[in-house]
C-alpha positions as a printed NumPy array, in Angstrom:
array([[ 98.486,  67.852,  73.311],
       [ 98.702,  71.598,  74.277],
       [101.898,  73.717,  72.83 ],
       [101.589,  76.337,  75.009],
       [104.944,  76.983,  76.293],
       [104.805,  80.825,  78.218],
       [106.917,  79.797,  81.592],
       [105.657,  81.518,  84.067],
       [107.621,  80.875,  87.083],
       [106.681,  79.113,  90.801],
       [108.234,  79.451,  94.381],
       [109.778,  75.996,  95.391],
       [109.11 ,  76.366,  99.428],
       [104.791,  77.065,  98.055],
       [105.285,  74.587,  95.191],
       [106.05 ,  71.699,  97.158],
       [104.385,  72.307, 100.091],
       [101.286,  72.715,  98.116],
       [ 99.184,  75.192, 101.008],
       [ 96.577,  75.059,  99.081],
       [ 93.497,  72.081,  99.352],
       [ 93.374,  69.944,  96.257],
       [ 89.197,  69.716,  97.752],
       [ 86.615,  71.393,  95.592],
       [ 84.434,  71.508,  98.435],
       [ 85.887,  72.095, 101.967],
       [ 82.45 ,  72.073, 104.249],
       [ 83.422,  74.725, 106.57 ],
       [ 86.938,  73.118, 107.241],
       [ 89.053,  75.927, 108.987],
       [ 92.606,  73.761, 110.183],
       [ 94.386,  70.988, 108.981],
       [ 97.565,  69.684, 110.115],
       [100.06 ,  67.204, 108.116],
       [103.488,  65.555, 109.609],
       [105.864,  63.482, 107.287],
       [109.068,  62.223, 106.922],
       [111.225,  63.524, 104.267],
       [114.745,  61.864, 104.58 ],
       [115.885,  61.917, 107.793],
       [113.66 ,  65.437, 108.775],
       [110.075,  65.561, 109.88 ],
       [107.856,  67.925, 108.198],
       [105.257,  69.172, 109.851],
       [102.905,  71.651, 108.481],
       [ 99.66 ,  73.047, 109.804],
       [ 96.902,  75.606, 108.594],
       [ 94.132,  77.589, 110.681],
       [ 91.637,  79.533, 108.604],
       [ 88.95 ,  81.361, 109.709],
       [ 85.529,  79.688, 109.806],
       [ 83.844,  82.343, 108.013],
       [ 86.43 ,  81.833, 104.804],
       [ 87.403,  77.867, 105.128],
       [ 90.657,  76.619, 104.174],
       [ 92.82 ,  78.007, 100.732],
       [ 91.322,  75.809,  98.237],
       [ 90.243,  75.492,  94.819],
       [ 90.78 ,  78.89 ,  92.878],
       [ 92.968,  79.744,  95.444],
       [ 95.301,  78.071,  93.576],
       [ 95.236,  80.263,  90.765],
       [ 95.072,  83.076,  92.733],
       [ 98.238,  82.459,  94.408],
       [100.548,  81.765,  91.395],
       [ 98.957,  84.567,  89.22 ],
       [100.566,  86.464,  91.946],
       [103.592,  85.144,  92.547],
       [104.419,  84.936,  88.464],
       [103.075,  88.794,  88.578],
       [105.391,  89.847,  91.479],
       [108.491,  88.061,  89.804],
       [107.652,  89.623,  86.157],
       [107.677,  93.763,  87.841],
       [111.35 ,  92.528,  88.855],
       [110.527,  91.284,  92.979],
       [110.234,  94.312,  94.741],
       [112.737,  93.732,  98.169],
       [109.117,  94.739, 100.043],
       [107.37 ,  92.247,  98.287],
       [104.454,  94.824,  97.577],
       [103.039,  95.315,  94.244],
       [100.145,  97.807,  92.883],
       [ 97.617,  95.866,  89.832],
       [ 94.332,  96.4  ,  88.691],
       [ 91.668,  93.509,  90.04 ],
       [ 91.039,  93.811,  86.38 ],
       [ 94.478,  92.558,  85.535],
       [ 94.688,  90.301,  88.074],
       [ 91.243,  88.65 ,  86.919],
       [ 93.388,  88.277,  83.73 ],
       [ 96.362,  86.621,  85.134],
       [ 94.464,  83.826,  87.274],
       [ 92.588,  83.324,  83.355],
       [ 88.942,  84.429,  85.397],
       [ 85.82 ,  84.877,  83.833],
       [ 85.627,  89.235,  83.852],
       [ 82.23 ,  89.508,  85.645],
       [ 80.35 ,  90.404,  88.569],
       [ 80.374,  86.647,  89.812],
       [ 84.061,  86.402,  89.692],
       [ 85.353,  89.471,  91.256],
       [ 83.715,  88.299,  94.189],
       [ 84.745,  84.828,  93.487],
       [ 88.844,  87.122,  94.043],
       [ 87.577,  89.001,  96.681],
       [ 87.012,  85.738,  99.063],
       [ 90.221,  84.458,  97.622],
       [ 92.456,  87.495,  98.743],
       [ 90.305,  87.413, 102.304],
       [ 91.379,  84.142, 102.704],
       [ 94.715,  84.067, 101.787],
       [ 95.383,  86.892, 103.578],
       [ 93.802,  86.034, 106.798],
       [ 94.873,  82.326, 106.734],
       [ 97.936,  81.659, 109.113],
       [100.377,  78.644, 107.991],
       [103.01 ,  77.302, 110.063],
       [105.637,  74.977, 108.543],
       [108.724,  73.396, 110.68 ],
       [111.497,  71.728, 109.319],
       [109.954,  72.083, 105.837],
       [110.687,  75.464, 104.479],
       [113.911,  76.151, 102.757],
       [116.393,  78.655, 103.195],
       [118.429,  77.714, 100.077],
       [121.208,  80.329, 100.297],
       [122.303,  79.646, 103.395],
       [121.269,  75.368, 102.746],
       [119.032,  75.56 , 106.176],
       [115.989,  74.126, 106.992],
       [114.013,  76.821, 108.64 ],
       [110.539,  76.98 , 110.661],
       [108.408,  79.555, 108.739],
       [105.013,  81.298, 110.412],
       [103.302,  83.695, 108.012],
       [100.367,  84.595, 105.78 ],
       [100.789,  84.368, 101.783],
       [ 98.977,  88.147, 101.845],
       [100.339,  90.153, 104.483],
       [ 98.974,  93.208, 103.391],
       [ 95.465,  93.696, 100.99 ],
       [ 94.305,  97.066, 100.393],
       [ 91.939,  98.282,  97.565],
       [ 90.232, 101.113,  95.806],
       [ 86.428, 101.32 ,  95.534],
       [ 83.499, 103.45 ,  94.956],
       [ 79.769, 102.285,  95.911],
       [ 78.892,  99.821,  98.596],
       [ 81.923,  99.671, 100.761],
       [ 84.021,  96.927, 100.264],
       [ 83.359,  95.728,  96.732],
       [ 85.282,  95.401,  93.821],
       [ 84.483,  97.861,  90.489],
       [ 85.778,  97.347,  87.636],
       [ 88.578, 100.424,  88.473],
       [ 89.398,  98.75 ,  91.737],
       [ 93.107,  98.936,  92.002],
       [ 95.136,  96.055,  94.598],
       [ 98.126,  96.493,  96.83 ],
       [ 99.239,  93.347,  98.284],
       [102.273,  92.649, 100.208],
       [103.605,  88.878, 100.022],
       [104.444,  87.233, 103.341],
       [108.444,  87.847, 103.812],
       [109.77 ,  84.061, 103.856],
       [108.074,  83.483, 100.949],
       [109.558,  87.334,  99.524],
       [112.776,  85.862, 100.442],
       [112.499,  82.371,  98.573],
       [111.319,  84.132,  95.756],
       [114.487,  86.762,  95.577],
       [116.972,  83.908,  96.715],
       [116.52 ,  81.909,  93.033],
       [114.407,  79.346,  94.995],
       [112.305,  78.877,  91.899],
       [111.112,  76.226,  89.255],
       [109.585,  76.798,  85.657],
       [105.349,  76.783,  85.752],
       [104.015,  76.308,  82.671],
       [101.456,  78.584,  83.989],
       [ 99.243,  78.65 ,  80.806],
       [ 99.024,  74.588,  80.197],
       [ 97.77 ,  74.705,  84.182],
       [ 95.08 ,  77.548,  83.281],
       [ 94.114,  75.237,  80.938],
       [ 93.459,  72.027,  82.511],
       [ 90.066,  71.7  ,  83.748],
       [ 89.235,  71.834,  87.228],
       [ 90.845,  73.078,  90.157],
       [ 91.804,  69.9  ,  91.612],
       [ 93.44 ,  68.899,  88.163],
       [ 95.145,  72.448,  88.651],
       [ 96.198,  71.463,  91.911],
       [ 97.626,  68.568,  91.47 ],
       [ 99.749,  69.455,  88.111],
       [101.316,  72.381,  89.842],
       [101.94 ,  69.934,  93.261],
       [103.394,  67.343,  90.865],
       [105.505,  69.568,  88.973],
       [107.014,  70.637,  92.034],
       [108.447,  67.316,  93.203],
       [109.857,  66.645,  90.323],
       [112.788,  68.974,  91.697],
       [115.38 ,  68.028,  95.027],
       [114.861,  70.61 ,  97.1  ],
       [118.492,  70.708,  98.464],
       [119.856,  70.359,  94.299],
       [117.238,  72.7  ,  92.44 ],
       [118.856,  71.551,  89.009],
       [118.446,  68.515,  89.508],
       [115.467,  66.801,  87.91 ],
       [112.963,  63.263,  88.067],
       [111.874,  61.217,  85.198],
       [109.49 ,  59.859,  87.831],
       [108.241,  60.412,  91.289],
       [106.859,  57.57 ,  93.324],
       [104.904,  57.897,  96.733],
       [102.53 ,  56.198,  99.219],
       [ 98.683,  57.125,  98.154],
       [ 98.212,  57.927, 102.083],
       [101.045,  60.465, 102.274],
       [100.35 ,  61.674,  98.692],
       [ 96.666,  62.609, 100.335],
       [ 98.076,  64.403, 102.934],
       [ 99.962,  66.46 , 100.438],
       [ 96.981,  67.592,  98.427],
       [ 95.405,  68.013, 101.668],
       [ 93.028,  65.218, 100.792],
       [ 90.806,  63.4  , 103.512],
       [ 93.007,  60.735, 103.951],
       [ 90.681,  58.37 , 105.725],
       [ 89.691,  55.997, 102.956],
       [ 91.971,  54.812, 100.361],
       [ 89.462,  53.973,  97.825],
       [ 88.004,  57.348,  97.925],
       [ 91.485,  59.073,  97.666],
       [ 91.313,  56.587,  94.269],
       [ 88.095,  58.238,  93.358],
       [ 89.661,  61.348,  93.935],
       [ 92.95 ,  61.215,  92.042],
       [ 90.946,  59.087,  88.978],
       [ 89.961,  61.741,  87.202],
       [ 92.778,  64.815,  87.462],
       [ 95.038,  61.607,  86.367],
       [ 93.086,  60.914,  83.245],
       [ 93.098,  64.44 ,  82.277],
       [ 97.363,  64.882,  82.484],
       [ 97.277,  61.375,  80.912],
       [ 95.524,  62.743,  77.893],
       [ 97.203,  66.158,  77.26 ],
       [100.612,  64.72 ,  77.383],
       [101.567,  65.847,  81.167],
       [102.131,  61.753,  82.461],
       [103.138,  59.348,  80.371],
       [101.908,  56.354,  83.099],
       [100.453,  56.445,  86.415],
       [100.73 ,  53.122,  88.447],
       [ 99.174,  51.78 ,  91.359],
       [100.79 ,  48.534,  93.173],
       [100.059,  47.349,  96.885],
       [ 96.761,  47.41 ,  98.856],
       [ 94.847,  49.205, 101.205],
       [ 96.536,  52.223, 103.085],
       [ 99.726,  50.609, 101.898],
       [ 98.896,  51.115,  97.898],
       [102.025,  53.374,  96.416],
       [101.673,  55.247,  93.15 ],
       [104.701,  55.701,  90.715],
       [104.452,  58.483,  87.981],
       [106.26 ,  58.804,  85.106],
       [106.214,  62.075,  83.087],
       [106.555,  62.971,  79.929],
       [109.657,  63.925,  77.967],
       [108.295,  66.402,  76.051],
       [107.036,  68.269,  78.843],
       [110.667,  68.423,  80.77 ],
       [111.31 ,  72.482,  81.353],
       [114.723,  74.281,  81.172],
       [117.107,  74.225,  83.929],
       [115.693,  76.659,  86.362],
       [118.712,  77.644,  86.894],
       [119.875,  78.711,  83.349],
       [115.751,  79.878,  82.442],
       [116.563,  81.975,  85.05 ],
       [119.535,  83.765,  83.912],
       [118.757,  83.901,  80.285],
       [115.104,  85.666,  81.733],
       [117.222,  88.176,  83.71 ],
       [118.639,  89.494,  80.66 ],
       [115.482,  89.897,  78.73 ],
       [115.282,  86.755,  76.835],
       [112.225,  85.846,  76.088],
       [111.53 ,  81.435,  77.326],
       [110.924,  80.401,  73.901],
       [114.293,  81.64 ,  72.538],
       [115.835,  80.014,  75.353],
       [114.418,  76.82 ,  74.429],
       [115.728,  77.228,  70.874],
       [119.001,  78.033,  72.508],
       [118.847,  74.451,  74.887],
       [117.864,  72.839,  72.   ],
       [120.981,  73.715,  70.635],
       [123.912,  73.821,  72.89 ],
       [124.427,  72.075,  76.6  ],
       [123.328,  73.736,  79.761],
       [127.441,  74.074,  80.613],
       [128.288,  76.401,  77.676],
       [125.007,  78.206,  77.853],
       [126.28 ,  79.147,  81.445],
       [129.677,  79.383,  79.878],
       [128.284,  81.933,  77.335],
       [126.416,  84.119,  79.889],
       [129.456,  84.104,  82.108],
       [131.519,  85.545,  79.716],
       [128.81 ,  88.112,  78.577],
       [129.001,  89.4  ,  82.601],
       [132.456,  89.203,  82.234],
       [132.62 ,  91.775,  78.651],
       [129.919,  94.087,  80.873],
       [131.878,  94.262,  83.834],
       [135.156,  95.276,  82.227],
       [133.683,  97.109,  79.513],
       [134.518,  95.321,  76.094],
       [131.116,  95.084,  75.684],
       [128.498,  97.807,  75.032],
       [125.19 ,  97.225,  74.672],
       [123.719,  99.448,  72.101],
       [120.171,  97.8  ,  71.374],
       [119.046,  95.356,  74.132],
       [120.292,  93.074,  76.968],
       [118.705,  90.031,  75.337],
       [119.741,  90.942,  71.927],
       [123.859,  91.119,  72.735],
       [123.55 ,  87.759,  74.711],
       [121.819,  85.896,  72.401],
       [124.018,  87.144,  69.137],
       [127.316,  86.168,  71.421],
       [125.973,  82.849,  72.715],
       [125.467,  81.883,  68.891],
       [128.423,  83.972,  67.688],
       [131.195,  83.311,  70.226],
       [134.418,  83.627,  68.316],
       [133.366,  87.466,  67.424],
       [133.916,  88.279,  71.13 ],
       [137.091,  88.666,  73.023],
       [137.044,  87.617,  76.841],
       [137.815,  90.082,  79.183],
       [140.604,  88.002,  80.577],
       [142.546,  87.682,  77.476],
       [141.043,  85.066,  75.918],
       [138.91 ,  84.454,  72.539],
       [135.523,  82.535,  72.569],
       [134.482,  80.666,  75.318],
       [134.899,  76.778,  74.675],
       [138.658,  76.2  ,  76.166],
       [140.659,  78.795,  73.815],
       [144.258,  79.167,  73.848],
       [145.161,  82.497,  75.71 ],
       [145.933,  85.283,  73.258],
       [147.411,  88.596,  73.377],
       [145.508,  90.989,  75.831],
       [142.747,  92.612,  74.202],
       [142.38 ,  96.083,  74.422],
       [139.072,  96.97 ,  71.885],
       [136.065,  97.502,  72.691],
       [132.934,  95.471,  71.257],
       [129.552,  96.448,  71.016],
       [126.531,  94.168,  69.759],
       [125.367,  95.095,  66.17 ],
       [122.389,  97.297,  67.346],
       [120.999, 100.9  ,  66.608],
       [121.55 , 103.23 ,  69.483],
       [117.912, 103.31 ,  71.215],
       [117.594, 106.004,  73.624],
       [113.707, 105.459,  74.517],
       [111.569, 102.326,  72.708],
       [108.924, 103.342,  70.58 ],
       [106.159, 102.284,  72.805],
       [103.526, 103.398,  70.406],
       [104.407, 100.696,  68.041],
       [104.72 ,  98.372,  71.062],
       [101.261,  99.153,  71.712],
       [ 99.578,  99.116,  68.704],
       [ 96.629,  96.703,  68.171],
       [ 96.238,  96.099,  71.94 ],
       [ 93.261,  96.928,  73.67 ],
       [ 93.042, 100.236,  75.616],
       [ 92.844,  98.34 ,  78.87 ],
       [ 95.847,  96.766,  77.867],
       [ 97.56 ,  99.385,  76.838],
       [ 96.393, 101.157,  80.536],
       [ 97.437,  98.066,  82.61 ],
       [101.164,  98.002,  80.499],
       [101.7  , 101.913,  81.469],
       [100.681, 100.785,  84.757],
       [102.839,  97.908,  85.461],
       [105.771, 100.027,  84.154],
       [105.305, 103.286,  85.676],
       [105.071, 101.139,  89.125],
       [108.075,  99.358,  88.128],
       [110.334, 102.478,  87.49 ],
       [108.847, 104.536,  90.265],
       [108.44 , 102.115,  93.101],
       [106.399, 102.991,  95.771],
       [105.754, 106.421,  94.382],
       [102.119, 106.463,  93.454],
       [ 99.23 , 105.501,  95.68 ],
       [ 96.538, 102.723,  94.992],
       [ 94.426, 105.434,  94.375],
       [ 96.501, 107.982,  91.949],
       [ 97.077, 104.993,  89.864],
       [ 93.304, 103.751,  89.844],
       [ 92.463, 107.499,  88.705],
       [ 95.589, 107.406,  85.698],
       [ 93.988, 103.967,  84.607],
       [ 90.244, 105.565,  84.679],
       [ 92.233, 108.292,  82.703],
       [ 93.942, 106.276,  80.245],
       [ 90.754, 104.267,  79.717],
       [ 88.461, 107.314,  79.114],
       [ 91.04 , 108.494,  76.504],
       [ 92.119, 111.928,  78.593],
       [ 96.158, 110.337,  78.725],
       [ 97.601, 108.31 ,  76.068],
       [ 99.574, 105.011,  77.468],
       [102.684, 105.529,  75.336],
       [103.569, 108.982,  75.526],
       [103.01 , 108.785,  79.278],
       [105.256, 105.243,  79.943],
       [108.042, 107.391,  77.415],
       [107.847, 110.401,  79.343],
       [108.47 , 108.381,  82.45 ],
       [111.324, 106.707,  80.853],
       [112.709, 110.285,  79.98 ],
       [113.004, 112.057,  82.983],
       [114.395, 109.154,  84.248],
       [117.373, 109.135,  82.102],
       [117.42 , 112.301,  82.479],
       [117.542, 112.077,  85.936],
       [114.637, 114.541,  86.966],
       [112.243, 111.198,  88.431],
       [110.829, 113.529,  91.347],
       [109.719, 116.087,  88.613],
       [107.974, 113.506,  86.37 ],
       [106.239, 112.754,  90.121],
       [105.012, 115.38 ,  90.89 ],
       [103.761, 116.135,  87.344],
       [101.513, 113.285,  86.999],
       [100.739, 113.799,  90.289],
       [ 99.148, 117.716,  89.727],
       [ 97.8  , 116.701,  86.562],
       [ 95.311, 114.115,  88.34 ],
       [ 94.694, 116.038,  91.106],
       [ 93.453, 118.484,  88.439],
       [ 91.326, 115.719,  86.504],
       [ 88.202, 115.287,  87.771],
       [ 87.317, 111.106,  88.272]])
């Protein structure tokens, strides 16, 4: 069975909806429209592509999640725009980097950016617990660099994409689930792909995000309609299913998959396997906010309940907020060494530790986490031994990340060129940037980099 265990994370509204054709083949198919019942509501959800692109489908799949996992990791933007290399997002989607797939992206970002999708009564507004009507296009905006025939990726092709706002807003509202995103890169075919990420969805109540299945049962006809599978014939929706079944059967995804009934009226029932049963989404989330990296947190559920690992961080917000607590080293490093080490830490409120204490006297020290006072990381060790595109595509993520919306597509294709033609070093540049930051002199650091490559040729 595969170990990989890198969560990536995965929009619940997308997730369960699954937009995306399960078909590996879609013979000029541009619409398809599905209505359900879901409890007492009626879903109803309906796509119109354009004939020249055909329905999302296939590697659209991995398109769209290498996205959404990218524009949740550069902390989501309140735009919903982010700036990557096709290069880097060839990497993300785990594509072959060649000539044949960078086209293979460029008619996946056409068509999810010029397919329309209209759901009623089946997207979630979670914060406000509404069920909402939705109309948008999962790329709202798609602009990129180029030189030679117009229109065609390069291999220094830099992307901005804007992601449709409802699906912006899920994202930022928490509306989220775990993705093993790496197990699902690793399964096979699309369909396979498909259908894991579908399934892995509806293991989670929409209206109760924490709470989780052991197993998920539904009628083969409606489960067709939501892998936006021709639904016409049940044996061929059999066919279908057959083998991305086998394949989650053998690496360790479903423990059983049963069929009982007949005809159109046949019901499947699938059980799942323990060992692939995420964190709380909640909690994964949290812990992730604060820098800790998903396979510490697993240690960490492996070790203490989800209610005093919420416990813990709560009273970690609590020492930040009233200033007991200083961090000296790193977010991640503090939380974990007082989740583990409780008693060493004094609540803010007057209390010691965090599993039902007896009040003490009020506390009136300050604590700070055993650390080494780090003004900026050493990003040159943090570097070392990657490649130099990866060392160009980490400066670029984070130079985009602490100066939002303050390069163009272009300046920061030319600084990659730069970087990878060895005329600007990757960690002095991303420490420089965190620098006059600090230092509060961000416009200067702009409009440096900003002279120096309009006075680099490339």
């Amino acid at each position: 069975m595969d170990n990989s265990r890198r969560t990536s994370f995965d929009d619940l509204n997308w997730g369960r909806l699954n937009l995306v054709s399960a078909q590996d083949q879609v013979a000029q198919q541009h619409t398809w429209r599905v209505t359900y019942q879901h409890g007492d509501r009626v879903v109803r959800v309906a796509c119109r592509a354009l004939p020249d692109y055909g329905i999302p489908h296939g590697i659209d799949n991995d398109v769209s999640s290498a996205l959404i996992d990218h524009y949740m990791s550069i902390g989501l933007p309140d735009d919903g725009e982010m700036i990557l290399a096709v290069s880097e997002l060839m990497r993300l989607a785990n594509f072959h980097r060649n000539g044949k797939y960078r086209e293979m992206l460029a008619i996946s970002l056409d068509r999810l950016h010029t397919t329309s999708y209209e759901v009623s009564g089946g997207w979630r507004d979670h914060p406000n617990r509404r069920w909402t009507t939705a109309k948008f296009h999962f790329i709202e905006l798609l602009e990129h660099t180029h030189q030679g025939e117009a229109g065609k990726f390069d291999e220094r092709s830099m992307l901005r994409i804007r992601l449709a706002e409802p699906l912006v807003s899920s994202l930022r509202s928490g509306f989220t689930k775990p993705l093993n995103l790496e197990f699902m890169q690793s399964l096979s075919r699309p369909r396979t792909r498909i259908i894991f990420r579908l399934l892995d969805a509806m293991r989670y109540n929409p209206e109760q995000p924490d709470e989780m299945i052991d197993e998920y049962e539904v009628g083969l006809i409606e489960w067709a309609d939501q892998c936006k599978l021709p639904n016409t014939r049940p044996d061929a929706i059999r066919r279908a299913l057959e083998s991305p079944h086998e394949e989650l059967l053998r690496r360790g995804y479903l423990r059983n998959v049963t069929a009982e009934g007949r005809g159109r009226h046949q019901r499947l029932r699938y059980e799942f396997s323990p060992e692939f049963t995420p964190v709380s989404p909640a909690l994964l989330n949290r812990l992730r906010f604060y820098g800790v990296a998903d396979g510490v947190s697993r240690q960490l559920t492996r070790l203490y309940t989800t209610s005093v690992l919420l416990a813990r961080i709560e009273l970690f917000e609590r020492l930040l907020r009233s200033g007991f607590l200083k961090v000296k080293k790193t977010n991640a490093h503090a939380l974990v060494h007082l989740i583990k080490n409780p008693d060493q830490y004094p609540d803010s409120q007057g209390q010691r530790g965090t599993g039902g204490a007896l009040p003490g006297p009020a506390v009136s020290r300050r604590v700070s986490a055993p650390a080494e006072d780090v003004s900026v990381p050493d990003f040159a060790e943090q570097l070392q031994g990657q490649s130099p595109d990866q060392r160009a595509m980490f400066a670029l993520k984070r130079i985009s990340l602490l100066y939002s919306r303050k390069f163009t597509s272009l300046e920061l294709d030319k600084l990659r060129h730069l970087m990878l033609q060895g005329e600007i070093n990757a960690a002095p540049l991303v420490e420089e940037a965190h620098r006059r930051l600090a230092a509060l002199d961000a416009q200067g650091f702009v409009d440096d980099l900003k002279d120096r490559l309009a006075a680099e040729p490339g």
